[in-house]
N, C-alpha and C positions, 0 to 999 in steps of 0.2 A: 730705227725707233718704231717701236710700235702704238698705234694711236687708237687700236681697234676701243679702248678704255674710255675713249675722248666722248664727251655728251656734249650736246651744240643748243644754244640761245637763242635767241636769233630776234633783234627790239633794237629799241631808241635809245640811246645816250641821254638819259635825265639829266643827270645831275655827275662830272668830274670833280674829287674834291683828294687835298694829298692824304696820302697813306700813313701809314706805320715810319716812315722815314723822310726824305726829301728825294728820293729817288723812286720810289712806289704809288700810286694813284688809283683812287678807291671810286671806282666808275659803276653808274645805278641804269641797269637798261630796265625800261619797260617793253613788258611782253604784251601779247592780246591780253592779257590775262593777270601778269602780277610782275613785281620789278625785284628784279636778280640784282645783285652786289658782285661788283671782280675786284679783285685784288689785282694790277697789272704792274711787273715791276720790271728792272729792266731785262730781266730773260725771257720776260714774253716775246713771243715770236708778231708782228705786225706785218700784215701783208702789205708791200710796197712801203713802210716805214711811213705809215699815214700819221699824222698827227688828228691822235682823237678830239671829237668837240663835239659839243652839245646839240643835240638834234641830229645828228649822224646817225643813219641805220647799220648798222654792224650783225655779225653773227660773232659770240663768244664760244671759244671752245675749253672746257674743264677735262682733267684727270678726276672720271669719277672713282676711280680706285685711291687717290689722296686724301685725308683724313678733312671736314673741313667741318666749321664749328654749329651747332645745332642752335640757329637764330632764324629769327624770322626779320624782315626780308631773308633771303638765303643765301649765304657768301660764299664764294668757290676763287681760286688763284686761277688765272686767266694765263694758258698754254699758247692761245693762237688765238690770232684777231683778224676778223677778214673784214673789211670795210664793204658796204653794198650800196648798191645805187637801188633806185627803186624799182617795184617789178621782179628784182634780180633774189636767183637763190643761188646757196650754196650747201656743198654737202662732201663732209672727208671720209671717206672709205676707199677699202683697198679693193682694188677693181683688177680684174683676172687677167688671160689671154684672151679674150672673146669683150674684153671693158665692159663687162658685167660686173656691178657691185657685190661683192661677197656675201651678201644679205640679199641678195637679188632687187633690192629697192631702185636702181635705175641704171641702165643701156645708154654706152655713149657711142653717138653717130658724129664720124668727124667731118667736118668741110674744110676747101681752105683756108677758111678765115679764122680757122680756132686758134688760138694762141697760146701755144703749151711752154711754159717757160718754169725754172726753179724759184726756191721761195726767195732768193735773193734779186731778183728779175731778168736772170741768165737765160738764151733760148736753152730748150733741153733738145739735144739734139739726138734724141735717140727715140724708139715708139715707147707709150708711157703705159705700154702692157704690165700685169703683174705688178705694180706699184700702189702706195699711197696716194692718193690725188684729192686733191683741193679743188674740184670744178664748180666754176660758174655758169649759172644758167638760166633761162626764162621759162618758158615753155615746155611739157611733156606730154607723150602720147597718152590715151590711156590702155594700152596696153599692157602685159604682164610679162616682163618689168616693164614699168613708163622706159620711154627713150627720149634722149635729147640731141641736140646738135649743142653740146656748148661753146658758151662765150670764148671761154679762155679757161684753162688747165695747168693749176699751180703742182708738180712733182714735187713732194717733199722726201728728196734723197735722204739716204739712209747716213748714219754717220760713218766711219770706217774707225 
């Protein structure tokens, strides 16, 4: 699948309230700045199968190539949910042979301690060159690209 389409949010859980049905839920993050609407239903992808709640810092990820309706607040159907601790960032792009991001925006440095597993919480046991990746992370250099050591390294395998 490819996600290079994917725009990212990244705020507090205001306000969880249900959707369009009983199975969809219409979630308000506030940003630095202003508060997004998601539409979250069950084919949203949720990292670790977190159960969303109010005050939870999250990153949302949209399909900006999907059509979605011209309102304000702004409403987008929510692809992928990554739940964040504080401090913590995250960022999905597809990173090379060299785990340089293809946008060259940031260099992963690995240690032992990283933790690369699939999005279902499987170890991935192969190196996570040339893939999509979900990495968590604190800290970067400032050099060009920043580099990190991350947390942990979600592969989001391709489907067959």
């Amino acid at each position: 699948m490819d996600y290079s389409s994917y725009q990212q949010v990244t705020g507090v859980i205001q306000e969880i309230r249900r959707g369009n049905s009983c199975c969809d839920l219409l979630i308000s993050i506030r940003t630095d700045n202003e508060t997004v609407n998601f539409m979250v239903s069950g084919d949203t992808k949720i990292v670790d199968n977190t159960r969303l709640l109010r005050g939870m810092r999250v990153a949302a990820f949209y399909d900006a190539n999907l059509p979605a309706p011209a309102i304000y607040p702004p409403q987008f159907r929510a692809e992928l949910i990554a739940p964040l601790r504080r401090d913590q960032n995250v960022t999905l792009k597809y990173f090379d042979g060299t785990l340089t991001a293809e946008d060259n925006s940031l260099k992963l440095n690995f240690s032992p301690f990283t933790n690369v597993e699939t999005l279902n919480g499987q170890r991935f046991l192969c190196t996570p060159e040339n893939s999509q990746l979900l990495v968590y992370y604190t800290n970067t250099t400032f050099s060009i690209p920043p580099q990190t050591t991350p947390q942990r390294i979600v592969v989001l395998c391709p489907f067959a």
